[in-house]
Every structure is written in structure tokens, then in C-alpha cells.
VOPAGU-2260 file (C-alpha; in pm, 1 decimal, decimal comma):
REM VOPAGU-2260
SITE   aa  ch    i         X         Y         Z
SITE  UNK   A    0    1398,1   11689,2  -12770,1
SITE  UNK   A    1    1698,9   11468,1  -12698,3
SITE  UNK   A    2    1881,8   11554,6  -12359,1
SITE  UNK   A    3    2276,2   11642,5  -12448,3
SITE  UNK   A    4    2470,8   11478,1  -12236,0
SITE  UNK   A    5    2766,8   11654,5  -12024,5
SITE  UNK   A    6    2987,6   11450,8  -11801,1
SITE  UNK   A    7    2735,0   11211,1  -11793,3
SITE  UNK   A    8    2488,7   11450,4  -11669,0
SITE  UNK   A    9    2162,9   11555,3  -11823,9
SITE  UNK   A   10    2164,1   11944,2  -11864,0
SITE  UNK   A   11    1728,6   11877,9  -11945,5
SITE  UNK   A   12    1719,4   11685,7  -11657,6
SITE  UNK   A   13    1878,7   11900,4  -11430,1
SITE  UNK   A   14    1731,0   12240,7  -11565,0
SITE  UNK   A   15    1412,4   12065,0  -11495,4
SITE  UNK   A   16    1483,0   11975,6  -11103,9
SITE  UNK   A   17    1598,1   12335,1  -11063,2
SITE  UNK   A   18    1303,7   12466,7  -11215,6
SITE  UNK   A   19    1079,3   12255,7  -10970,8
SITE  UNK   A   20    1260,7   12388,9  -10663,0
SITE  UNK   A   21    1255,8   12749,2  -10797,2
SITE  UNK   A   22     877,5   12692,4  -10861,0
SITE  UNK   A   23     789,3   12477,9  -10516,1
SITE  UNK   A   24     753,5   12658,1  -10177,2
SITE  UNK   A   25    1026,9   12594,8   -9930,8
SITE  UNK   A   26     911,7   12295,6   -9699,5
SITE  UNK   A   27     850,0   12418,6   -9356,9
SITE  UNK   A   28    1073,9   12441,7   -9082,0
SITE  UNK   A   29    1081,9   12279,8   -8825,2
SITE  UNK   A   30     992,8   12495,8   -8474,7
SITE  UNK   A   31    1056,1   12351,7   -8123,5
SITE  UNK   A   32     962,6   12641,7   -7877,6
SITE  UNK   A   33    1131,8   12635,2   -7543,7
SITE  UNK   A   34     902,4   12650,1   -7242,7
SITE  UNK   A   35     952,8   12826,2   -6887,8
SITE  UNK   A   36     716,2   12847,3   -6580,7
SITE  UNK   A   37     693,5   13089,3   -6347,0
SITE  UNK   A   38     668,6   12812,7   -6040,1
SITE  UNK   A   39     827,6   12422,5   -6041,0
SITE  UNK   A   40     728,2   12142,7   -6276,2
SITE  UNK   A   41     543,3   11945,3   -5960,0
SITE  UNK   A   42     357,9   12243,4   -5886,7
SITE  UNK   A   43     -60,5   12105,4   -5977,7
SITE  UNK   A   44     -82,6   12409,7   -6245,2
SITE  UNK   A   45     270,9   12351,2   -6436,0
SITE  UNK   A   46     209,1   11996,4   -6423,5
SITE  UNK   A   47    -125,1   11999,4   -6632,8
SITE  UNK   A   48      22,7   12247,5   -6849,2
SITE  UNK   A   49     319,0   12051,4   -6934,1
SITE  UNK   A   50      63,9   11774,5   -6994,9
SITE  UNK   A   51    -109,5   12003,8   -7249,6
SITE  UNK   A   52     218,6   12083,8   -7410,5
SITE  UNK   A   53     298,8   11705,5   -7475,9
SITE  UNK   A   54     -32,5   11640,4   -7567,9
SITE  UNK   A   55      -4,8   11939,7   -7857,2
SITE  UNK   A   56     344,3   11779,0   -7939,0
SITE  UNK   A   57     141,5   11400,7   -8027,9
SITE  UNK   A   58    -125,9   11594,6   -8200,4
SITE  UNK   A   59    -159,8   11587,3   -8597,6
SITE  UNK   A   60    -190,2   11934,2   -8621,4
SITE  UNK   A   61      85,9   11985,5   -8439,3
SITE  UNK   A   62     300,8   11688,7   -8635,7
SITE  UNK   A   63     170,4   11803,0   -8975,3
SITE  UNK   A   64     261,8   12241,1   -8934,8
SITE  UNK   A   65     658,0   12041,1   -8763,6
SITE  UNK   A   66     597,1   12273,3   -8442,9
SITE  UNK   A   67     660,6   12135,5   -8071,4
SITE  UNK   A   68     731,0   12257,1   -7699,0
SITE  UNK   A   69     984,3   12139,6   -7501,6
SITE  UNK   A   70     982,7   12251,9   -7161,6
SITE  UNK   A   71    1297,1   12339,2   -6976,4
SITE  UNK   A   72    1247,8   12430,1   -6654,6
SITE  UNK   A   73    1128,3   12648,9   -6400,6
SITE  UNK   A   74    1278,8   12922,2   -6129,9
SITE  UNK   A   75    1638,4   12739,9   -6205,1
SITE  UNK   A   76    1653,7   12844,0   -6525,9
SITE  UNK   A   77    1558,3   13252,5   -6453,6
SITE  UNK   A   78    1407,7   13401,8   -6156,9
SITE  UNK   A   79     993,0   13446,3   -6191,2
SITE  UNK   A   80     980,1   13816,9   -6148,3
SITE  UNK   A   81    1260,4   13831,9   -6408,4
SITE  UNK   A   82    1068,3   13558,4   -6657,5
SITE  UNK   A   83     882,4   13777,9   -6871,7
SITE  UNK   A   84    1213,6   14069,2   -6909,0
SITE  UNK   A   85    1379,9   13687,5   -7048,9
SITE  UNK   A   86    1066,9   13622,5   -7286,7
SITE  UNK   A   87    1079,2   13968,2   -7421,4
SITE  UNK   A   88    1510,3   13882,3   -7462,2
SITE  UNK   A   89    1423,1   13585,8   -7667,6
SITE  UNK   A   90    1591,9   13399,6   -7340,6
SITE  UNK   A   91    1346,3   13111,5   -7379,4
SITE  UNK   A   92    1028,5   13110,0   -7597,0
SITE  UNK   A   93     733,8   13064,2   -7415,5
SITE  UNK   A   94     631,7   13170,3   -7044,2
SITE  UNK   A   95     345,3   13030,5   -6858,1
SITE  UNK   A   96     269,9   13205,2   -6566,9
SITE  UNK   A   97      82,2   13505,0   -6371,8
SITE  UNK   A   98      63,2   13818,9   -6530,5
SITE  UNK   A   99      38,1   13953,6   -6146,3
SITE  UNK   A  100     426,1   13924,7   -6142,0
SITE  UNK   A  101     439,5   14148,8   -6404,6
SITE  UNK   A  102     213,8   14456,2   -6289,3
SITE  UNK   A  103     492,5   14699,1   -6283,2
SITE  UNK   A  104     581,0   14606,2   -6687,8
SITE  UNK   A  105     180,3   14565,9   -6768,0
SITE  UNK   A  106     -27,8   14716,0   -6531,9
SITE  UNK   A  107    -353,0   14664,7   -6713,6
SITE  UNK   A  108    -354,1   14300,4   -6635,7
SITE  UNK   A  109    -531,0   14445,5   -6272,9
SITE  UNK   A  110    -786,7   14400,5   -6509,2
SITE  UNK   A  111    -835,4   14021,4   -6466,4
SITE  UNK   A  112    -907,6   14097,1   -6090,7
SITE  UNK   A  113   -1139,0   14324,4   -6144,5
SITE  UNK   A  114   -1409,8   14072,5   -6347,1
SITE  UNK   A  115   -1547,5   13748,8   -6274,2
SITE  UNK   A  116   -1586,4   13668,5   -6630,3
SITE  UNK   A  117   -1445,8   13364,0   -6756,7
SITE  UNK   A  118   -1111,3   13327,3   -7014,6
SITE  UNK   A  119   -1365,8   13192,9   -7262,4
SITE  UNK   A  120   -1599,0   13547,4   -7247,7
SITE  UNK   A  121   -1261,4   13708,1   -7253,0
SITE  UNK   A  122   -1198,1   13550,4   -7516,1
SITE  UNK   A  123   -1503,7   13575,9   -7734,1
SITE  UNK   A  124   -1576,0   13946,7   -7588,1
SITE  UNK   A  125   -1197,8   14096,9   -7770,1
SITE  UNK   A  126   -1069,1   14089,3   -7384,1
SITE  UNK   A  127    -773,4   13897,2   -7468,2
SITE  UNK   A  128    -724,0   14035,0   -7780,4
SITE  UNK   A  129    -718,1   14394,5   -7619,9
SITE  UNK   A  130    -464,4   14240,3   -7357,9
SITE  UNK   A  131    -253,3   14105,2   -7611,1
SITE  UNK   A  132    -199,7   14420,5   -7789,6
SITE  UNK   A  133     -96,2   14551,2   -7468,3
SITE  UNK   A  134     162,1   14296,7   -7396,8
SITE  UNK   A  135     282,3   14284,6   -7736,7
SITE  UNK   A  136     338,5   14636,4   -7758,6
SITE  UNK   A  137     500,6   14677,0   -7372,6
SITE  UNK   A  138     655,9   14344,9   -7351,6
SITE  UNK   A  139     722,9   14236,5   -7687,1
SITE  UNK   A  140     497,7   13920,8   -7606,6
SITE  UNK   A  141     224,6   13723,8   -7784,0
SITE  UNK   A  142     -81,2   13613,8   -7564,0
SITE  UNK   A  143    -130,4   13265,7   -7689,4
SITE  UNK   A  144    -411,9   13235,1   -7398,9
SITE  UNK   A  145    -550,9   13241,7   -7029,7
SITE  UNK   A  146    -551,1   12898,5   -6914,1
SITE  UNK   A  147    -644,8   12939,8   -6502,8
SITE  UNK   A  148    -974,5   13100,9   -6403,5
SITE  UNK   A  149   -1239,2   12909,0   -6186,0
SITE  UNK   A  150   -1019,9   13024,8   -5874,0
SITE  UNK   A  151    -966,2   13304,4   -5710,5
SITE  UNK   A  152    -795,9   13401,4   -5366,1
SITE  UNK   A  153    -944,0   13366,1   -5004,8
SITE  UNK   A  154    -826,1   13478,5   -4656,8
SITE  UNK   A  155    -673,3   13190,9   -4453,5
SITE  UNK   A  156    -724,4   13316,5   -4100,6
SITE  UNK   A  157    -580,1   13173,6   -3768,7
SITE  UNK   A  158    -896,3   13277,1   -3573,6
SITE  UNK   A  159   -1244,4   13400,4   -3703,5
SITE  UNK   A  160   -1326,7   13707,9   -3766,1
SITE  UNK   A  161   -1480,2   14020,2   -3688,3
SITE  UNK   A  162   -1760,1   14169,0   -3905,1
SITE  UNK   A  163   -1846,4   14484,8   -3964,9
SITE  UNK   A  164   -2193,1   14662,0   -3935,5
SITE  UNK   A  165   -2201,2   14591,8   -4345,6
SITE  UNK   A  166   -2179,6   14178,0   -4295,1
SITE  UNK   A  167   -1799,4   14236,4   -4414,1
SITE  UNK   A  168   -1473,6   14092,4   -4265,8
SITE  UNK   A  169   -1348,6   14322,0   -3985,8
SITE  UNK   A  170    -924,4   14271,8   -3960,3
SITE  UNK   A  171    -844,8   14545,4   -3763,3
SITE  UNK   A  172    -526,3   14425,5   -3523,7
SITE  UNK   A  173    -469,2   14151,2   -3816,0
SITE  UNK   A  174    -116,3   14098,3   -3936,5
SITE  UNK   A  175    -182,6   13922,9   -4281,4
SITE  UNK   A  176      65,8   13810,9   -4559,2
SITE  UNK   A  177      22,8   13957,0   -4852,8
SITE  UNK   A  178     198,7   14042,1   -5160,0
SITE  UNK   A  179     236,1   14409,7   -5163,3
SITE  UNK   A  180     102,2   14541,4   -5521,8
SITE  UNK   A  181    -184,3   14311,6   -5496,3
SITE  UNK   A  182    -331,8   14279,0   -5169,1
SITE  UNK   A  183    -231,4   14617,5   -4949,5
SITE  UNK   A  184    -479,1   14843,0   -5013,7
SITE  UNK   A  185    -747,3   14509,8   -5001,3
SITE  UNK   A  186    -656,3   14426,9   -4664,8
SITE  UNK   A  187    -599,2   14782,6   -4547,8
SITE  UNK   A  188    -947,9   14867,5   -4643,0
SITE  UNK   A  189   -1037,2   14594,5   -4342,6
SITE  UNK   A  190    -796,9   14728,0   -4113,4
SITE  UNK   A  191    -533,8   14463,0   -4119,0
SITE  UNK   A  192    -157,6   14517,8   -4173,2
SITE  UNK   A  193      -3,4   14357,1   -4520,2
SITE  UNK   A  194     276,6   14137,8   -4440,7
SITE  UNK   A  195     524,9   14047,1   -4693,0
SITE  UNK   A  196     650,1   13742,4   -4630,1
SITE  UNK   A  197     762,2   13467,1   -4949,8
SITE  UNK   A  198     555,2   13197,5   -5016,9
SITE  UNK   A  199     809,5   12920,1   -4859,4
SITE  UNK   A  200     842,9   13156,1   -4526,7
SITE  UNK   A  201     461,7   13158,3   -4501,9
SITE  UNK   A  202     470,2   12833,4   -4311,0
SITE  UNK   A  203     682,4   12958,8   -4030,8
SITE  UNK   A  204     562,4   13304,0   -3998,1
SITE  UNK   A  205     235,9   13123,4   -3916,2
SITE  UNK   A  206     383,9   12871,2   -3687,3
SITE  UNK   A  207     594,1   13172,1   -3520,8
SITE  UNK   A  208     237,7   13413,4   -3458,1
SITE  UNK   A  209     487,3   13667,2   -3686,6
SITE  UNK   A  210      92,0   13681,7   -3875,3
SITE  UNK   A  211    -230,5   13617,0   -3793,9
SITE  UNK   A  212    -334,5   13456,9   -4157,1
SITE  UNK   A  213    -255,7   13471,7   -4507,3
SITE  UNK   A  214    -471,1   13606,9   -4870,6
SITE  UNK   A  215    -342,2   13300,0   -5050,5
SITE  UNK   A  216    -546,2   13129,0   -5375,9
SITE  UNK   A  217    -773,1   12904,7   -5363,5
SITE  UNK   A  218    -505,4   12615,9   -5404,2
SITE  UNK   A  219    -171,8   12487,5   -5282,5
SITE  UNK   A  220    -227,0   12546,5   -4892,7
SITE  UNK   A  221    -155,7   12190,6   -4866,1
SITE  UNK   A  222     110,2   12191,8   -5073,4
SITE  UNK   A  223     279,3   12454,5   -4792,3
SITE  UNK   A  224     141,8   12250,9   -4495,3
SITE  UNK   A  225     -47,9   12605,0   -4408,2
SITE  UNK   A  226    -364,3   12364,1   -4244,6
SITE  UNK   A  227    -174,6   12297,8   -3984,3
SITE  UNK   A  228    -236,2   12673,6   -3855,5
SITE  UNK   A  229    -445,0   12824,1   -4034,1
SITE  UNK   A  230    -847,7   12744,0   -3901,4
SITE  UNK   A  231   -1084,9   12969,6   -4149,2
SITE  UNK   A  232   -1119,9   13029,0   -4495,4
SITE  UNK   A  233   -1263,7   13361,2   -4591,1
SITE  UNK   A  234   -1590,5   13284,7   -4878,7
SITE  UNK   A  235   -1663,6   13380,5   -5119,5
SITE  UNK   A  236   -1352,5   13384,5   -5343,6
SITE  UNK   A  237   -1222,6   13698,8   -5492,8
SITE  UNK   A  238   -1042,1   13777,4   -5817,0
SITE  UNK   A  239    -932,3   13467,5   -6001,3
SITE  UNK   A  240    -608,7   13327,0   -6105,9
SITE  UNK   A  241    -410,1   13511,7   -6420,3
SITE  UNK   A  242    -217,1   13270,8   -6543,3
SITE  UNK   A  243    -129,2   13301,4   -6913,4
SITE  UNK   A  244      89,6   13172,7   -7161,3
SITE  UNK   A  245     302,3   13420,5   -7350,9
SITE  UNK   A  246     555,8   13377,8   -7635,0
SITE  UNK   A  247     812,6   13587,9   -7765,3
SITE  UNK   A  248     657,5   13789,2   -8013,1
SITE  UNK   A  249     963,0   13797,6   -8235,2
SITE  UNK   A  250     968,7   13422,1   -8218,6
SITE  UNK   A  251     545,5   13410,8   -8321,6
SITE  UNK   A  252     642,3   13620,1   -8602,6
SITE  UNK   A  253     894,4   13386,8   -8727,2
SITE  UNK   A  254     621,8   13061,2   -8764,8
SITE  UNK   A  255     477,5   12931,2   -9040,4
SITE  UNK   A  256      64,5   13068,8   -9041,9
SITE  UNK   A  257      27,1   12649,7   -8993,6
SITE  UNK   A  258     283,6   12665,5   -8711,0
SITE  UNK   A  259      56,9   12912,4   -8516,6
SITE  UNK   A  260    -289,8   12809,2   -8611,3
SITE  UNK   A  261    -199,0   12480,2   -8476,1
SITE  UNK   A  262     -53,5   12667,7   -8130,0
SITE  UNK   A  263    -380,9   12884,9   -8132,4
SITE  UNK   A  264    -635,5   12615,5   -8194,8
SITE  UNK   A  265    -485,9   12400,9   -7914,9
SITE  UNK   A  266    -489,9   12683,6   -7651,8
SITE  UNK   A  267    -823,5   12789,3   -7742,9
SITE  UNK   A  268    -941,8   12419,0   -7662,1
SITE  UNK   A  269    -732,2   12385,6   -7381,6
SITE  UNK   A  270    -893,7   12719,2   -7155,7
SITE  UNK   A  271   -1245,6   12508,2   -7086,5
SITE  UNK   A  272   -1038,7   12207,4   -6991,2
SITE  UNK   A  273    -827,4   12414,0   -6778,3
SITE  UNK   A  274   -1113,3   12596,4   -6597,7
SITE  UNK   A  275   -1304,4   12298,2   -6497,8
SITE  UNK   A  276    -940,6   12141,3   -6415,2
SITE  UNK   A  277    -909,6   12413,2   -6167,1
SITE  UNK   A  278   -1259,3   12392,9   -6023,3
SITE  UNK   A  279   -1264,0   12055,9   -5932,6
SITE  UNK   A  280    -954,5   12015,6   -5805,6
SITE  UNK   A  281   -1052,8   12339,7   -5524,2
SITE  UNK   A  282   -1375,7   12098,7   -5430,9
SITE  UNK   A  283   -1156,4   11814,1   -5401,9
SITE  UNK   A  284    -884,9   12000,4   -5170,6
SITE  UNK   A  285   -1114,1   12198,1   -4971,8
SITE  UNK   A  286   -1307,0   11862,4   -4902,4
SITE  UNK   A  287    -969,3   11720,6   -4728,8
SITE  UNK   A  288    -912,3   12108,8   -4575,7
SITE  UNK   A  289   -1237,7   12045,3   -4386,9
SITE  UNK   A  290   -1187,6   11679,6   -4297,7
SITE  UNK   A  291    -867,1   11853,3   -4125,0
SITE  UNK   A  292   -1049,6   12163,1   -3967,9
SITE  UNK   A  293   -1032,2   12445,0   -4139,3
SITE  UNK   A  294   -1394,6   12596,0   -4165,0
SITE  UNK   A  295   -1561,4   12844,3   -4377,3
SITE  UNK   A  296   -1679,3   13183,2   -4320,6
SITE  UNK   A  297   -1908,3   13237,2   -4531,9
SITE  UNK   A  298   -2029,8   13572,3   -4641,5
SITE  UNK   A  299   -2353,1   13569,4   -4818,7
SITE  UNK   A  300   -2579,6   13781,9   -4997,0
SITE  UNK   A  301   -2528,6   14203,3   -4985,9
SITE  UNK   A  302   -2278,7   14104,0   -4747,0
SITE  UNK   A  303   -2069,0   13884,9   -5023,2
SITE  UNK   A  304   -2154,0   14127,6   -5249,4
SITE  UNK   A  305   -2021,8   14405,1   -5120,7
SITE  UNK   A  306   -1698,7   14182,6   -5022,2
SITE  UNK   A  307   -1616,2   14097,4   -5375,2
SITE  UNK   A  308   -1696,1   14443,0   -5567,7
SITE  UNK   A  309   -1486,9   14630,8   -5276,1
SITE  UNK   A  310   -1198,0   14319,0   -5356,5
SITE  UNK   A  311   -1214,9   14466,4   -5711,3
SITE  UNK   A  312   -1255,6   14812,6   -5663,9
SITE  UNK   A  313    -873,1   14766,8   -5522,3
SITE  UNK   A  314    -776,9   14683,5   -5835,4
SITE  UNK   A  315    -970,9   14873,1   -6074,9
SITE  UNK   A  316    -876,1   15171,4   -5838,8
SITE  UNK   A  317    -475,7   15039,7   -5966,9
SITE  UNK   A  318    -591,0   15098,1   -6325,7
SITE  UNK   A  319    -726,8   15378,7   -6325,5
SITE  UNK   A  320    -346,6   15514,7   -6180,0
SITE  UNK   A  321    -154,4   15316,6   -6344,7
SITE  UNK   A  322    -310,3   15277,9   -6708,4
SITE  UNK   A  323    -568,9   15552,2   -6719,8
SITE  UNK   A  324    -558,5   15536,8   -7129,0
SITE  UNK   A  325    -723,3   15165,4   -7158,7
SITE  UNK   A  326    -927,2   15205,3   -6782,5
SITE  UNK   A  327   -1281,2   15238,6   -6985,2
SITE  UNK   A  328   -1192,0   14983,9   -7235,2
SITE  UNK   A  329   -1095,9   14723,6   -7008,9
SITE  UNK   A  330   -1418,3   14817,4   -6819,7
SITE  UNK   A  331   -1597,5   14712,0   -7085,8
SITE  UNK   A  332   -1378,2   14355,8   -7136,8
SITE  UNK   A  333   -1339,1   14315,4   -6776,2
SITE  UNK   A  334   -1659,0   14371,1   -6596,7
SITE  UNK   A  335   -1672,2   14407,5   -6280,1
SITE  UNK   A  336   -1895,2   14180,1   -6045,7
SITE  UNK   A  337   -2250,5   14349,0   -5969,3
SITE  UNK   A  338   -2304,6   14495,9   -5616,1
SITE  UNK   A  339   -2642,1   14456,9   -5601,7
């Protein structure tokens, strides 16, 4: 057929380029999420996840579904406690931080104290799945993962302490920092008074004898100069870090299937990385704690055993009152350490 020509324009040709666009999918947008952590971007955790965030932003998966992160900034940009009320808002995009600042919004998330098991079993057991539904539905977030475990918290104690007739830690007289929610009815339970003191005002309420020790993770005593008072570490750990990465779940909805297989895929291979991340860098620290003098207490055996499943009784104990309609289900997710 011989194109007519209008205005020196083929009508053929140019019903024939519409006709391709009507008939070709729309090329994907391009998605640059904005990132927020709960704690400061020198902080060891928010550090290695920034580096997995710019390491997803290089990868070809990444390049190929036109997704990356871009992170933007810590405390200065919303307060923590407030962080995940901003995700839900569509403030910023993603969140990485602890779900433990969040237990009055999503109280199950006691749940991740309550179990030794790993964010990989959590994974490949439907725990995270059952926690995402949770947050998706109560905080209108996504869980894209649970990149911390390997850690858990300790008592950093001035002097050592007392033990009970059961091998357990005896606190009675102890003032001990704490963060209310979490660790009150813990350190209660061995007679010591909870303290709530902020993390940056630990240092001095040490230095001033306003407490006698702190529950504190695993990591970043050094990071607060707490060595410099503190003389015993409570072992074993208990509980185990919660950090997660969340993104707006109205924002998750809007990717391309590409866009999020890519984000899922790299999150999934990031949790192992993290864990051992975590693991090694608590031998490494607690190597220089004890070059500087700060022993362990060790509790072994019954004794340790009886220590950790009474650390996670506590919180169980919080979800049963607080989020008695998933308790058994998370049960069976979370497990709880054995006791004998």
C-alpha cells in the first residue's frame, strides 16, 4: 500500500508507531526508595547496612528492575520512637531499625525475644511471614527482612554478683538501667530496680554510682566508653537483636514485581551475612573488653538454662497480655529456648 502523505507526514507510518506503543508495556519506572535508621550512620549496624544498600544499588538486578536506596539520615531527620508512625505516613520509605521501639504499635515483635532461632529459621519456618502480616496490617509496613541476630543483651555490672540457690544472678539492692517495656519485669524478677536512664546518660549515671550496671547488647559498650566502669559481663546472652528493615507498604505496592524481587532476593542474601557480621564483631570487641578488664560471669549448665528461659518467659509473659490472639502461633515461629 502506498503511504499518503499529509504535511509531509506519513499517516501509515505514524498509525504504525502508535500502534506499537498501544501494544508495548510501559517501560518501568524508575524507584529510588528513601532510607531512615533508627540510630546514626557511624553507628557499626547502620554502617553495614548502608553498605548493603549501595551494594544492592551496583547490583544488576537492581540496575536492570531501575530500583535504588538512597539513605537520608538518621535521628535528624525524625525522632526513633516516632520512625515507624513516619514509615506508615509515607514520611520516608524504608526504616531499618528495632522493632523493640515499636512494642506499644506491634507488640508481637516480644516474640523475637522469646526464641533463639535464627532470622534464617524465621524465615524458612513462615516466622517472618506471620510478622509481616502483623506489621502490615497494624503499621501499614512491609517486612523486607531481619538482618541482626547472633547477639543478644548481657548485664554489665559494676561489681559481681550474687547467686541464688538456683546458680542464677541474685540483684537484689541493684540499681540497673534498663529500658522500661523491655527489661523491668527481667530485672525485677532478680531483685534489682530498673533504671531509666538514655543511652548517652548511661556513661555518667555509671561514673556518678546513680546505678550499679546496665542490661545493654552485646555491642557498642565501647562505643559509650561504659568499660571504664563497668567490671562484669553477665553470660550467657539473652534475647537477640530485632533489627528489621521495613518499607512503606503503600510504597511496596507501587513497584514493579521486578522492582521487589530484586529488594527481596538481596535481603534474603544479606540476613546470613549479617548474622555472622554480628557474631564476629562481639568476639572481636569482647576480646579488647577483656584486655581492658571487664570479666565474665559465666552461668553454665541448668544454671544458664534456667537464666535464659526465665529472660524469655518476661517476654512471652508480654504476649500473652498484649497480643493474646497470635500468642500460640508465634509459639510455634518463635520457640522458646529449652530449660532442660
Amino acid at each position: 500500500m502506498r503511504a499518503i502523505h499529509l504535511s509531509g507526514i506519513s499517516i501509515l507510518a505514524s498509525a504504525g508507531v502508535l500502534a506499537a506503543s498501544l501494544g508495548a508495556p510501559a517501560a518501568a519506572k524508575e524507584a529510588e526508595l528513601r532510607f531512615v535508621s533508627n540510630w546514626g550512620k557511624n553507628l557499626y549496624s547502620v554502617k553495614r547496612t548502608i553498605e548493603w544498600s549501595e551494594e544492592f544499588n551496583k547490583s544488576a538486578a537492581a540496575k536492570a528492575a531501575k530500583i535504588s536506596i538512597k539513605y537520608i539520615g538518621g535521628r535528624e531527620v525524625t525522632p526513633p520512637l516516632q520512625q515507624l508512625t513516619a514509615l506508615r505516613k509515607g514520611v520516608f520509605d524504608m526504616l531499618f531499625g528495632a522493632a523493640g521501639y515499636y512494642l506499644g504499635a506491634v507488640p508481637e515483635s516480644f516474640a523475637i525475644y522469646g526464641s533463639k532461632i535464627t532470622p534464617m529459621e524465621a524465615r524458612k519456618n513462615g516466622g517472618l511471614a506471620l510478622l509481616n502480616r502483623i506489621y502490615r496490617k497494624k503499621a501499614n509496613a512491609h517486612v523486607l527482612g531481619w538482618v541482626a541476630g547472633g547477639v543478644g543483651v548481657n548485664l554489665w555490672l559494676k561489681k559481681k554478683p550474687k547467686v541464688k540457690a538456683d546458680g542464677t544472678p541474685d540483684l537484689s539492692g541493684m540499681k540497673i538501667r534498663g529500658i522500661a517495656g523491655l527489661h523491668r519485669e527481667w530485672l525485677k524478677a532478680m531483685g534489682a530496680t530498673q533504671i531509666s536512664v538514655p543511652a548517652p546518660g548511661i556513661y555518667n549515671a555509671l561514673e556518678r554510682n546513680l546505678v550499679d550496671g546496665a542490661a545493654w547488647p552485646g555491642l557498642g559498650i565501647m562505643g559509650f566508653g561504659f568499660q571504664k566502669f563497668v567490671n562484669f559481663r553477665v553470660d550467657p546472652m539473652v534475647w537477640q537483636f530485632d533489627n528489621l528493615i521495613w518499607i512503606n507498604l503503600d510504597k511496596w505496592n507501587s513497584l514493579t514485581q521486578a522492582q521487589r524481587d530484586a529488594l527481596t532476593t538481596s535481603v534474603i542474601a544479606y540476613e546470613p551475612i549479617a548474622h555472622v557480621f554480628y557474631e564476629k564483631l562481639v568476639a572481636e570487641r569482647w576480646a579488647k573488653l577483656g584486655e581492658q578488664g571487664v570479666k565474665s560471669f559465666e552461668l553454665t549448665g541448668a544454671a544458664a538454662r534456667r537464666y535464659i528461659a526465665a529472660a524469655e518467659k518476661v517476654q512471652w509473659d508480654q504476649v500473652k497480655k498484649l497480643a493474646p490472639n497470635e500468642y500460640d502461633e508465634l509459639r510455634k515461629k518463635f520457640p522458646p529456648s529449652p530449660v532442660n
